[in-house]
C-alpha positions in Angstrom: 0.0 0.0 0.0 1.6 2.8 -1.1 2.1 5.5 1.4 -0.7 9.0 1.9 0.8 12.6 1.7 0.2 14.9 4.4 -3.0 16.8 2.2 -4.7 13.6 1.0 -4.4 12.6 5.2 -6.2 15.9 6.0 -8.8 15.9 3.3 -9.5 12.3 4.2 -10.1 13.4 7.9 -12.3 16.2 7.2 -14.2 14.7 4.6 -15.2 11.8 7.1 -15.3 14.2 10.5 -17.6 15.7 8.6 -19.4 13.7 7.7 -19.7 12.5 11.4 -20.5 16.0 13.0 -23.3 16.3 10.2 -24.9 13.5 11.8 -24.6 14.5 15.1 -25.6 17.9 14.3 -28.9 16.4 13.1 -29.8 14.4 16.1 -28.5 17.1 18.4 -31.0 19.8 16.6 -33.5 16.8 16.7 -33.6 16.7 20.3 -33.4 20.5 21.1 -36.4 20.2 18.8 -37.9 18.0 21.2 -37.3 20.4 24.2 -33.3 19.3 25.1 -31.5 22.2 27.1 -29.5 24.3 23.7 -25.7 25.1 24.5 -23.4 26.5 22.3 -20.5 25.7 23.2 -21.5 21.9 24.2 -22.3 21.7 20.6 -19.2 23.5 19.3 -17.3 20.4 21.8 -19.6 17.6 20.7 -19.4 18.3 16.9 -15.3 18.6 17.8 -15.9 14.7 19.7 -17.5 13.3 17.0 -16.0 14.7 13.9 -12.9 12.7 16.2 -14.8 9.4 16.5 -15.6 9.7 12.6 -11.6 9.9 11.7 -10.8 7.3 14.1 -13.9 4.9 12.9 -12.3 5.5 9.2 -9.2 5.0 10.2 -9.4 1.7 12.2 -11.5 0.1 9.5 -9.6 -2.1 6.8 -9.6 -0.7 2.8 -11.6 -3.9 2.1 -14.7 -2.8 3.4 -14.9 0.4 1.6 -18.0 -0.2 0.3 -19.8 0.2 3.9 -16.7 2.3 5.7 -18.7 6.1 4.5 -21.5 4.7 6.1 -20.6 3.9 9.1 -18.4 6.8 9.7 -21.8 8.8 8.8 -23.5 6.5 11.1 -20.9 6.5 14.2 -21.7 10.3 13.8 -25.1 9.8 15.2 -24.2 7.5 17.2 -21.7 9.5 19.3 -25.0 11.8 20.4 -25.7 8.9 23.7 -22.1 8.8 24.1 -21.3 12.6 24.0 -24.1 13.3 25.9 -23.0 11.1 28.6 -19.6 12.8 29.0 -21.5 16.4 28.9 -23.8 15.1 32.1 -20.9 13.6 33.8 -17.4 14.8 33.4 -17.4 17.8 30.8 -19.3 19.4 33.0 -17.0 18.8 35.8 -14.0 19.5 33.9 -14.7 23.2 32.3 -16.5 24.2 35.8 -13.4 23.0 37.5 -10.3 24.3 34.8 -11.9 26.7 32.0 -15.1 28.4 33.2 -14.3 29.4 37.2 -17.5 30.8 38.3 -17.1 33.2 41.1 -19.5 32.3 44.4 
């Protein structure tokens, strides 16, 4: 297999983040829709989380199933929603109260 140049490595990866965040975009904008609590910047670090999960998902998957591998990057992109949404309740929370965002009492 012939080696990747540093461009075609960074189109690949934002091609297939992209991909990923689009999905979670949708299922995040579903579920403000539905009455979910809107944040900005938990969005701006979600779509961030799984436009990662996306490049890793294409990544790890072998050349020989490149006929599903866009889907499921697409897919893992909605999928990270559960996942992300977890680490916003439990620990991102925690961590940008803690380190970034010091509220003063």
């Amino acid at each position: 297999m012939p080696e990747k140049s540093l461009k075609e490595i960074i189109e690949a990866a934002s091609v297939y983040g992209s991909f990923a965040s689009f999905w979670w975009l949708a299922f995040y904008l579903h579920m403000v829709r539905k009455g979910a609590k809107f944040s900005f910047v938990m969005m701006i670090i979600n779509i961030i989380i799984s436009a990662w999960i996306g490049i890793t998902l294409y990544y790890i998957l072998p050349i020989d199933m490149w006929d599903i591998r866009i889907g499921l990057v697409s897919i893992s992109g909605f999928l990270t929603y559960p996942i992300a949404n977890f680490l916003e309740d439990k620990w991102l929370d925690l961590f940008i109260n803690k380190f970034i965002w010091k509220q003063n009492k």
